[in-house]
Gaussian input, Z-matrix of N, CA and C with variables (Angstrom, degrees):
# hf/3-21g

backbone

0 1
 N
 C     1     B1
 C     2     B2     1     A1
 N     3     B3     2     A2     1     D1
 C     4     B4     3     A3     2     D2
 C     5     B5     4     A4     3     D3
 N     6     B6     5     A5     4     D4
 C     7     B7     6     A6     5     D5
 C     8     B8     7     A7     6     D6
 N     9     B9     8     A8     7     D7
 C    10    B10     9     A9     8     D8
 C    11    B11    10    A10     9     D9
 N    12    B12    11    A11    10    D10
 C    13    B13    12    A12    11    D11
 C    14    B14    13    A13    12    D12
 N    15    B15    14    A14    13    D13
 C    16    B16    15    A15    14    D14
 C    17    B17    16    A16    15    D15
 N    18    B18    17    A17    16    D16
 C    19    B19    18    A18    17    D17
 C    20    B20    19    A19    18    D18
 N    21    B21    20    A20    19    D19
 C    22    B22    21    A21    20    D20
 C    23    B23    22    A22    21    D21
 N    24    B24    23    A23    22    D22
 C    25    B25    24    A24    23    D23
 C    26    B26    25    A25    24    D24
 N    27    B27    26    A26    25    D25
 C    28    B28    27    A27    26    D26
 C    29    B29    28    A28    27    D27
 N    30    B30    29    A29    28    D28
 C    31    B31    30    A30    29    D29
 C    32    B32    31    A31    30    D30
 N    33    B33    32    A32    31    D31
 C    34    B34    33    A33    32    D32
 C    35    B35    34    A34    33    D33
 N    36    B36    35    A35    34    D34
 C    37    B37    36    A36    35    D35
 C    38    B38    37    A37    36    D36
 N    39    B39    38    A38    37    D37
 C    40    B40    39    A39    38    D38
 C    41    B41    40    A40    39    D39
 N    42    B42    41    A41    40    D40
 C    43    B43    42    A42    41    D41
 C    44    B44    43    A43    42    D42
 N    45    B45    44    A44    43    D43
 C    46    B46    45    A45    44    D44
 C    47    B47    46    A46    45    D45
 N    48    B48    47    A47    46    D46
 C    49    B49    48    A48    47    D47
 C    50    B50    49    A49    48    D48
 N    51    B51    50    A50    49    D49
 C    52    B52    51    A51    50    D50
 C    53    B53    52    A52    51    D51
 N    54    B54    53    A53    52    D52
 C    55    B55    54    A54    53    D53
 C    56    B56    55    A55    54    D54
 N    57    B57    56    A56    55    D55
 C    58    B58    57    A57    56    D56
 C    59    B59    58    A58    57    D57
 N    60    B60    59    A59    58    D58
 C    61    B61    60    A60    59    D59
 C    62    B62    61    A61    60    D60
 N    63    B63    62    A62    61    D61
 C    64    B64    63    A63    62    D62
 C    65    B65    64    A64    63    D63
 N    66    B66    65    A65    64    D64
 C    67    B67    66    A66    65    D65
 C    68    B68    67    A67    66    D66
 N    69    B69    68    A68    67    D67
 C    70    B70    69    A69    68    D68
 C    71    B71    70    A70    69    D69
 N    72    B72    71    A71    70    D70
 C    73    B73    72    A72    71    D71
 C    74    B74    73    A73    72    D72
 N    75    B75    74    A74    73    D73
 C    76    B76    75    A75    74    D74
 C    77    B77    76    A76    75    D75
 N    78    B78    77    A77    76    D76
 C    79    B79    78    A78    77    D77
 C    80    B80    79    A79    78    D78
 N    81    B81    80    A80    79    D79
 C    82    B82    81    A81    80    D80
 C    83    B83    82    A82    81    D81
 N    84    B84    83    A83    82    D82
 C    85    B85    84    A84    83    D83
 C    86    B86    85    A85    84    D84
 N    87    B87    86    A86    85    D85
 C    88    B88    87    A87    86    D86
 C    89    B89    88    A88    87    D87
 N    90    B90    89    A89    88    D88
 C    91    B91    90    A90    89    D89
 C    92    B92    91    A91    90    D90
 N    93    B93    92    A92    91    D91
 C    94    B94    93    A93    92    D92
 C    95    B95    94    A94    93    D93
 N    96    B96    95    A95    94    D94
 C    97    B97    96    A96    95    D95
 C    98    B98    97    A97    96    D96
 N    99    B99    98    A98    97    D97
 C   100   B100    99    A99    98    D98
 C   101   B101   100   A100    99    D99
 N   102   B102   101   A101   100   D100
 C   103   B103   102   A102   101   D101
 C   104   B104   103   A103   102   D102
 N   105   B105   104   A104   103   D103
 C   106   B106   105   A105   104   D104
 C   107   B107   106   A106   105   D105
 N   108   B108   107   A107   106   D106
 C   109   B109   108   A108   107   D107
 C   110   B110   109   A109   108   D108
 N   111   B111   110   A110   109   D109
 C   112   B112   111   A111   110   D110
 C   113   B113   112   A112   111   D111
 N   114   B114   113   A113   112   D112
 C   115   B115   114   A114   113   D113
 C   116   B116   115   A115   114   D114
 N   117   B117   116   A116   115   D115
 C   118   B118   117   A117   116   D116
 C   119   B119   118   A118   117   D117
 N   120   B120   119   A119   118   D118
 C   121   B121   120   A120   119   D119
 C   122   B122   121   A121   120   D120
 N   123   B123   122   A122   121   D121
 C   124   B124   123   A123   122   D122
 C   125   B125   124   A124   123   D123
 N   126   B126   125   A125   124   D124
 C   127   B127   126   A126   125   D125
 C   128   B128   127   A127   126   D126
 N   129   B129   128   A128   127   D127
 C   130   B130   129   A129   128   D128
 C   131   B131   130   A130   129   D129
 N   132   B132   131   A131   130   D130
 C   133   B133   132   A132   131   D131
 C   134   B134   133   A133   132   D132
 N   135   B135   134   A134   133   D133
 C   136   B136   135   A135   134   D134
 C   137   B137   136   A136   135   D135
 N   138   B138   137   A137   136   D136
 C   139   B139   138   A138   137   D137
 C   140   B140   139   A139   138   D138
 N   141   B141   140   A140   139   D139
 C   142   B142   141   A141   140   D140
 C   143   B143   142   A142   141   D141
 N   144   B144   143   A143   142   D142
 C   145   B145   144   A144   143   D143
 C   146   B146   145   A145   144   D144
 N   147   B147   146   A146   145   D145
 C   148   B148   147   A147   146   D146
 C   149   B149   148   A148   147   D147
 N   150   B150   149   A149   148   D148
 C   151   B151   150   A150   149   D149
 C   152   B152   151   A151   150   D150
 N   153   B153   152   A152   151   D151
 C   154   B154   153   A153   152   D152
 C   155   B155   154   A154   153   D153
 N   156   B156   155   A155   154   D154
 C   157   B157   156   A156   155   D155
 C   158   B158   157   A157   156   D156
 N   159   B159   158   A158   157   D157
 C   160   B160   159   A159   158   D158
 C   161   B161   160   A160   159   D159
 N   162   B162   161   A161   160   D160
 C   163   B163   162   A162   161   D161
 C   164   B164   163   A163   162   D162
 N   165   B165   164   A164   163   D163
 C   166   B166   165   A165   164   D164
 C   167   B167   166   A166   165   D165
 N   168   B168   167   A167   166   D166
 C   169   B169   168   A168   167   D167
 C   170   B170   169   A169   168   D168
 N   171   B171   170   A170   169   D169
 C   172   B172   171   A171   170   D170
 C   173   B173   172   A172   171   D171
 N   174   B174   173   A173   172   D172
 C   175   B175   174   A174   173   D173
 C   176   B176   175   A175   174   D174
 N   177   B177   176   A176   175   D175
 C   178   B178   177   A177   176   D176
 C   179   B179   178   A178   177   D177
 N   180   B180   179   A179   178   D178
 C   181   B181   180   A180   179   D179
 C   182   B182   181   A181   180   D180
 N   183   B183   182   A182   181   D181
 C   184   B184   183   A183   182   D182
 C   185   B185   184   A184   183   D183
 N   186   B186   185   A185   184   D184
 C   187   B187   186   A186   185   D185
 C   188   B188   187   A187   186   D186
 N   189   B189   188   A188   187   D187
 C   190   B190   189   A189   188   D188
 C   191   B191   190   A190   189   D189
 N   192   B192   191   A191   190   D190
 C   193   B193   192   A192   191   D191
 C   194   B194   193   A193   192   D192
 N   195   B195   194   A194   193   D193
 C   196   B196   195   A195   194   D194
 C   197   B197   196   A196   195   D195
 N   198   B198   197   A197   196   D196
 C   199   B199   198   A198   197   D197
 C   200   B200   199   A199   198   D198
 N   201   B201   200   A200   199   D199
 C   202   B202   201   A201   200   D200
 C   203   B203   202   A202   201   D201
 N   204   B204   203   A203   202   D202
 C   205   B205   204   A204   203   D203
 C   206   B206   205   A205   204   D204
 N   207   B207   206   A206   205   D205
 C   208   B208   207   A207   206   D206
 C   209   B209   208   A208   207   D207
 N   210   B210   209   A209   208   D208
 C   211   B211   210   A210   209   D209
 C   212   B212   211   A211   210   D210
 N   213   B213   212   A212   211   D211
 C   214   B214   213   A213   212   D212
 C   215   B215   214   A214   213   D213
 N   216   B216   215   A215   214   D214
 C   217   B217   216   A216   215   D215
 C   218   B218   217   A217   216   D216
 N   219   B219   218   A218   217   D217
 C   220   B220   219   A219   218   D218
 C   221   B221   220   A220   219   D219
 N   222   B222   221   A221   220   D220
 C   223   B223   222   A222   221   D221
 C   224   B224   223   A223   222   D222
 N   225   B225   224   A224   223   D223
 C   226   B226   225   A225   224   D224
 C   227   B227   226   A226   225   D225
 N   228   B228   227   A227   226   D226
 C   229   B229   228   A228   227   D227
 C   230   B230   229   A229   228   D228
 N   231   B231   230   A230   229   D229
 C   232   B232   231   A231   230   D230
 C   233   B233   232   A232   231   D231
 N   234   B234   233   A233   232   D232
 C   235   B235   234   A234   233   D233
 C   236   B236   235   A235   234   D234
 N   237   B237   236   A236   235   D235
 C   238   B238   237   A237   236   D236
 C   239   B239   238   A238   237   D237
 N   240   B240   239   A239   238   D238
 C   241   B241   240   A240   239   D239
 C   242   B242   241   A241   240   D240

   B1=1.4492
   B2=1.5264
   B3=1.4266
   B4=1.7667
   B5=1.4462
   B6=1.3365
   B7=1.9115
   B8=1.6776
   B9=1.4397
   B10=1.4088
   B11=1.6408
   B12=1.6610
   B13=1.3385
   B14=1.5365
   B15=0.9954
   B16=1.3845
   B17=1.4480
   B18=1.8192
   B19=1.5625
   B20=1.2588
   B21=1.7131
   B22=1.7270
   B23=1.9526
   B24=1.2960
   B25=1.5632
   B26=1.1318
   B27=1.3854
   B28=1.5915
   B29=1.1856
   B30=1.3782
   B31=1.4075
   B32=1.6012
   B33=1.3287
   B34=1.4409
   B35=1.2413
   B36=1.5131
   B37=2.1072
   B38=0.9296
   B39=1.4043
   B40=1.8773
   B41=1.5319
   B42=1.6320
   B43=1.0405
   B44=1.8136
   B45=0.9504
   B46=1.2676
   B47=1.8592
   B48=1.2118
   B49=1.8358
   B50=1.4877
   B51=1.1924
   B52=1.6414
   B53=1.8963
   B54=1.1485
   B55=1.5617
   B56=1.5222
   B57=1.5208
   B58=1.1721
   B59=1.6291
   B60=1.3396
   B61=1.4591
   B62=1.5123
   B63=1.3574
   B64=1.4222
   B65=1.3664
   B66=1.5199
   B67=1.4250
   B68=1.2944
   B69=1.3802
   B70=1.3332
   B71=1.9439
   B72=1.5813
   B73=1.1061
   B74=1.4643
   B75=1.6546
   B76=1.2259
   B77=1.6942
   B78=1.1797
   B79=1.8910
   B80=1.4242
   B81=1.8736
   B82=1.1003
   B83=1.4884
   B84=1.6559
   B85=1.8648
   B86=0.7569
   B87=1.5001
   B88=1.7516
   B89=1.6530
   B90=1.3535
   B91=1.7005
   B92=1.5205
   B93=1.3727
   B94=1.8883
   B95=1.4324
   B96=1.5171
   B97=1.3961
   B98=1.6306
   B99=1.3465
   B100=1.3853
   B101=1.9014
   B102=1.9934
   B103=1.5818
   B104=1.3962
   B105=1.4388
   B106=1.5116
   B107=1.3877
   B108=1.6940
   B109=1.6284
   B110=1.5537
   B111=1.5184
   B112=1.5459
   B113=1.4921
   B114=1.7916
   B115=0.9967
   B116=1.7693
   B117=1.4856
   B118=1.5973
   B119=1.4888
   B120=1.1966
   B121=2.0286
   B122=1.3499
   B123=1.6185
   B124=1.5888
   B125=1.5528
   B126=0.8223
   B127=1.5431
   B128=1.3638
   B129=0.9821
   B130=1.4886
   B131=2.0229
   B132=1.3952
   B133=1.4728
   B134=1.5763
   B135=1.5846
   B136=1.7448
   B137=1.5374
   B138=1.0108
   B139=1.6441
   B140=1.3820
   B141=1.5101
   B142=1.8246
   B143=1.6744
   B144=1.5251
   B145=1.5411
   B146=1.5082
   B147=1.2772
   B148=1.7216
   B149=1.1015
   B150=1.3108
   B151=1.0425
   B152=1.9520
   B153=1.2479
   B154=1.8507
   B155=1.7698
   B156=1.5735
   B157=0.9702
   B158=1.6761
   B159=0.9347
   B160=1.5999
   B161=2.3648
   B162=1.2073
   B163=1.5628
   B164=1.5653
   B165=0.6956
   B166=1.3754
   B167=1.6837
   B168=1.3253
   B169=1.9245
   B170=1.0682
   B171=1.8506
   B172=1.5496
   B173=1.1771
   B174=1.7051
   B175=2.0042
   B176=1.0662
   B177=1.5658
   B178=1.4587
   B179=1.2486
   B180=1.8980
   B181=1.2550
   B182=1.7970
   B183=1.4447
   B184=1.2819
   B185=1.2182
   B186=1.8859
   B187=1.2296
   B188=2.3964
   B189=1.1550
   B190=1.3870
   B191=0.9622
   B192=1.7966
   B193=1.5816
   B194=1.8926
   B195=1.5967
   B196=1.7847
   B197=1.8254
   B198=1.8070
   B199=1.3288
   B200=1.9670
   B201=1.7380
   B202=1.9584
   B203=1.7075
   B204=1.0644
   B205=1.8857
   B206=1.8106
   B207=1.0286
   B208=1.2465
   B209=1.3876
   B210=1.6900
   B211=1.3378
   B212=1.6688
   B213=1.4946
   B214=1.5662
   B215=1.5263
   B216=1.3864
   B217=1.5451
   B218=1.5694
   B219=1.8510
   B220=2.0864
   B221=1.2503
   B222=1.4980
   B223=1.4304
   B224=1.3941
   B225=1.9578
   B226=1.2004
   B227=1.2958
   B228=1.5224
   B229=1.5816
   B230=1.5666
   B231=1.5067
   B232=1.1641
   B233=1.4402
   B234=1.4446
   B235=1.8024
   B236=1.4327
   B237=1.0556
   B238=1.4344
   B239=1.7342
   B240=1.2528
   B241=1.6003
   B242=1.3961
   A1=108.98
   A2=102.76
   A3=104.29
   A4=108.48
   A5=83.38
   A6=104.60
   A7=101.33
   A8=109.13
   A9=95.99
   A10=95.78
   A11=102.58
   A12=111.67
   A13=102.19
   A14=122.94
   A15=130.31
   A16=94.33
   A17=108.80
   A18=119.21
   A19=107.80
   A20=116.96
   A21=104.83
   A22=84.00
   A23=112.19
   A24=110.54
   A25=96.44
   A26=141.60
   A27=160.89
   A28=84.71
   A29=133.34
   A30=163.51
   A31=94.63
   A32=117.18
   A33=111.48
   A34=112.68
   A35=114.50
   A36=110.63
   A37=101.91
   A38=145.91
   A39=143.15
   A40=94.34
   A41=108.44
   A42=107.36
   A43=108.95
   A44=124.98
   A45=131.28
   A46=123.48
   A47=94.70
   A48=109.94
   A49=105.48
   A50=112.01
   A51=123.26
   A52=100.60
   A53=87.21
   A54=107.34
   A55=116.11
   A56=132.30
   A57=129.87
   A58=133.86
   A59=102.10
   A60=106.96
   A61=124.74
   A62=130.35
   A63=141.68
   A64=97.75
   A65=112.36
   A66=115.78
   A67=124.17
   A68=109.17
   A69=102.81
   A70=113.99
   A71=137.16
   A72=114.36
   A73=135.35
   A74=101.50
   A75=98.20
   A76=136.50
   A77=114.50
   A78=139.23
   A79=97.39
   A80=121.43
   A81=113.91
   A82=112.65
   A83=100.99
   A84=113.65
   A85=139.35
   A86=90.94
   A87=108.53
   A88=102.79
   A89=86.73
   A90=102.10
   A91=108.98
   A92=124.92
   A93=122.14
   A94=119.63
   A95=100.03
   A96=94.82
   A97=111.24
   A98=140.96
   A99=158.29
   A100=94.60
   A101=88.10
   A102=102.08
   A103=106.89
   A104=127.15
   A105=108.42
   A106=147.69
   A107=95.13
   A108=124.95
   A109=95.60
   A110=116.44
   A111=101.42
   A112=129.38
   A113=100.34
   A114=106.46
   A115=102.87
   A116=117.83
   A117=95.48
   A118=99.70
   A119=114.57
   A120=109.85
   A121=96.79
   A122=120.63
   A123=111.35
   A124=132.95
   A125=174.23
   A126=163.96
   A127=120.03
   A128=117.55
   A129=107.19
   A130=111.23
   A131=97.44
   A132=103.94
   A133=114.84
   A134=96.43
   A135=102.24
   A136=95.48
   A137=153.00
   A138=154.22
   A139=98.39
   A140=87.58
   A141=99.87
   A142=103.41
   A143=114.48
   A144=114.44
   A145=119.66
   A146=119.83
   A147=107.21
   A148=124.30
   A149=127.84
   A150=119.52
   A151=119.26
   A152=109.16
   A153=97.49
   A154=118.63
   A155=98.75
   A156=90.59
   A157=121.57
   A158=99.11
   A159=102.11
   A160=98.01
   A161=98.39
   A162=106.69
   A163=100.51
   A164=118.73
   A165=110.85
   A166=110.65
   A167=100.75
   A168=99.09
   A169=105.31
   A170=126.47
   A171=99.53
   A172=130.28
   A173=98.37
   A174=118.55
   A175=101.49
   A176=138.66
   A177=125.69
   A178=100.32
   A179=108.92
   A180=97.22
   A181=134.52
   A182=134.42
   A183=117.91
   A184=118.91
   A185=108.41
   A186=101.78
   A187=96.27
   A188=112.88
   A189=104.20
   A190=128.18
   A191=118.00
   A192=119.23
   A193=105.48
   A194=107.14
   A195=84.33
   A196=100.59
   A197=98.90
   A198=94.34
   A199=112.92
   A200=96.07
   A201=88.57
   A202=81.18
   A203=110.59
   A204=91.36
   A205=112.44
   A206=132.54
   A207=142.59
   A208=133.06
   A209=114.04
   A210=121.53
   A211=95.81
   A212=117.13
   A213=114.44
   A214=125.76
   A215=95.78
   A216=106.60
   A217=129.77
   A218=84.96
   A219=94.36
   A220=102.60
   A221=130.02
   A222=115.48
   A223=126.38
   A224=117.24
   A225=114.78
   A226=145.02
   A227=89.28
   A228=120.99
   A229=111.64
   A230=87.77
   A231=118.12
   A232=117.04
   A233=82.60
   A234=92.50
   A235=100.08
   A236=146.74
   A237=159.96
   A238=112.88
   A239=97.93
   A240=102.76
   A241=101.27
   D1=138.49
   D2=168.35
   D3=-130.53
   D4=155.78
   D5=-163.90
   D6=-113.20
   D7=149.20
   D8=161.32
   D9=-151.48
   D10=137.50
   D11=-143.46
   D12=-133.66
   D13=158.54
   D14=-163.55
   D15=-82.05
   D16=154.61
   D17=177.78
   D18=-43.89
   D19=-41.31
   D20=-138.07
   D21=-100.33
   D22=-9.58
   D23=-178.05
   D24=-70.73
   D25=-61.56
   D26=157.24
   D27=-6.57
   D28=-104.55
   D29=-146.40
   D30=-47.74
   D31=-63.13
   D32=176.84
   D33=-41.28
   D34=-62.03
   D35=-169.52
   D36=-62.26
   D37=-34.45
   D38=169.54
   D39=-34.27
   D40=-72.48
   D41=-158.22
   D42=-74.08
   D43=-11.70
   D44=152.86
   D45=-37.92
   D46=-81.31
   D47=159.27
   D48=-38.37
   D49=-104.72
   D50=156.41
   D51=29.40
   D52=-100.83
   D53=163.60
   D54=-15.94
   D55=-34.63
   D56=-158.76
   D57=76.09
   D58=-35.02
   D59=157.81
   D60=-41.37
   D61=-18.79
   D62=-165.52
   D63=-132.97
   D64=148.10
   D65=151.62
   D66=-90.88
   D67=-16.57
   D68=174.14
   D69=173.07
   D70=140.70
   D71=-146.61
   D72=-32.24
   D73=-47.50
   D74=-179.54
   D75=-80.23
   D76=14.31
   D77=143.14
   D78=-51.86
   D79=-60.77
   D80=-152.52
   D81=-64.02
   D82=-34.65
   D83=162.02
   D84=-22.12
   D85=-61.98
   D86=-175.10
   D87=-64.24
   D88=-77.11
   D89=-178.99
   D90=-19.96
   D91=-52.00
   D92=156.15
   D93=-34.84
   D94=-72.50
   D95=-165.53
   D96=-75.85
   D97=11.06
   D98=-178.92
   D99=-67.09
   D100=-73.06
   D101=-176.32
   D102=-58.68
   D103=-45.67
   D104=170.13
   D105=-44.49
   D106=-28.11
   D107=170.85
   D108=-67.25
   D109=-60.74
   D110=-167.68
   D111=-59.15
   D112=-26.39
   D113=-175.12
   D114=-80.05
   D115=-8.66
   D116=-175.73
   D117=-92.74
   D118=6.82
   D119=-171.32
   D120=-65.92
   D121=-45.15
   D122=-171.47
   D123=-61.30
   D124=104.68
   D125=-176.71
   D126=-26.68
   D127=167.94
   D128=-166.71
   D129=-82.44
   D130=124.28
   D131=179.72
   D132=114.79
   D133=-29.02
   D134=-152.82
   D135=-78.62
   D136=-44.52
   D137=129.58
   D138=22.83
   D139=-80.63
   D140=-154.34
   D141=-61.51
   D142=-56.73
   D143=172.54
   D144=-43.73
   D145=-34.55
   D146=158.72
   D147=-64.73
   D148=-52.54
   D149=178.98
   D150=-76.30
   D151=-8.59
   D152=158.97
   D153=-87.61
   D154=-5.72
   D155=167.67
   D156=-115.96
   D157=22.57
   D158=174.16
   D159=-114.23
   D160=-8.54
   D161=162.98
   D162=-88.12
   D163=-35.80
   D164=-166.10
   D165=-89.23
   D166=-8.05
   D167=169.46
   D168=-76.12
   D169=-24.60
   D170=-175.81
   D171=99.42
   D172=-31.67
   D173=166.58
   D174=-44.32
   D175=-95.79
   D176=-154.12
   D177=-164.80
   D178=133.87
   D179=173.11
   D180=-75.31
   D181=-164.28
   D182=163.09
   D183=-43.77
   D184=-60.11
   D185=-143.38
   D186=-73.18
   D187=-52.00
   D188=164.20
   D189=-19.69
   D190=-68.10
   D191=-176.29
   D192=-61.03
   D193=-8.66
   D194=-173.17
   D195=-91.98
   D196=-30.84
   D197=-167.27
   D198=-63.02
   D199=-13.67
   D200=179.79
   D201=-85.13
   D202=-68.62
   D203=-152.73
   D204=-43.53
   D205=-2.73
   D206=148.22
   D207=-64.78
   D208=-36.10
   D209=177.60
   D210=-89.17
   D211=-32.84
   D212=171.18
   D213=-46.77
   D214=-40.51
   D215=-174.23
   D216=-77.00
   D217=-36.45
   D218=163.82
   D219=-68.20
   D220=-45.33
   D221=-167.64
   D222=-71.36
   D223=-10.21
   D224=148.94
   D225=-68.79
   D226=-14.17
   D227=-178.39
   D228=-55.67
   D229=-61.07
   D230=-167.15
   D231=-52.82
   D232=-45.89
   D233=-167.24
   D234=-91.35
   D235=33.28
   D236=168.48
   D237=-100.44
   D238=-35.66
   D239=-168.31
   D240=-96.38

């Protein structure tokens, strides 16, 4: 199969690889069409309704819940050494 893909799509999987997260473009592929699979398992709507309703509890947003599981992880770090 061949693809033909926009500059800045190009430019992204470079910078994808690049990054280290990838070994190489077509990881970055998969890894796309993977999340697309998960995202088609749900039915239509049921996605989005979890997630307005898990905004709407108020618990924690992304960027919060990433910045503690981040301060969690140095402080295991930490306390390891």
């Amino acid at each position: 199969m061949r693809l033909t893909l926009s500059p800045a799509t190009e430019q992204f999987i470079r910078q994808m690889v690049k990054s280290g997260q990838y070994l190489n473009p077509t990881h970055v592929v998969e890894a796309a069409v993977a999340t697309l699979k998960q995202y088609d398992d749900f039915p239509p709507g049921e996605l989005e309704r979890f997630i307005a309703e898990g905004e709407a509890s108020g618990y924690l947003d992304g960027a919060t819940a990433l910045k503690k599981r981040r301060a969690r992880r140095a402080a295991g770090r930490s306390s390891k050494r």
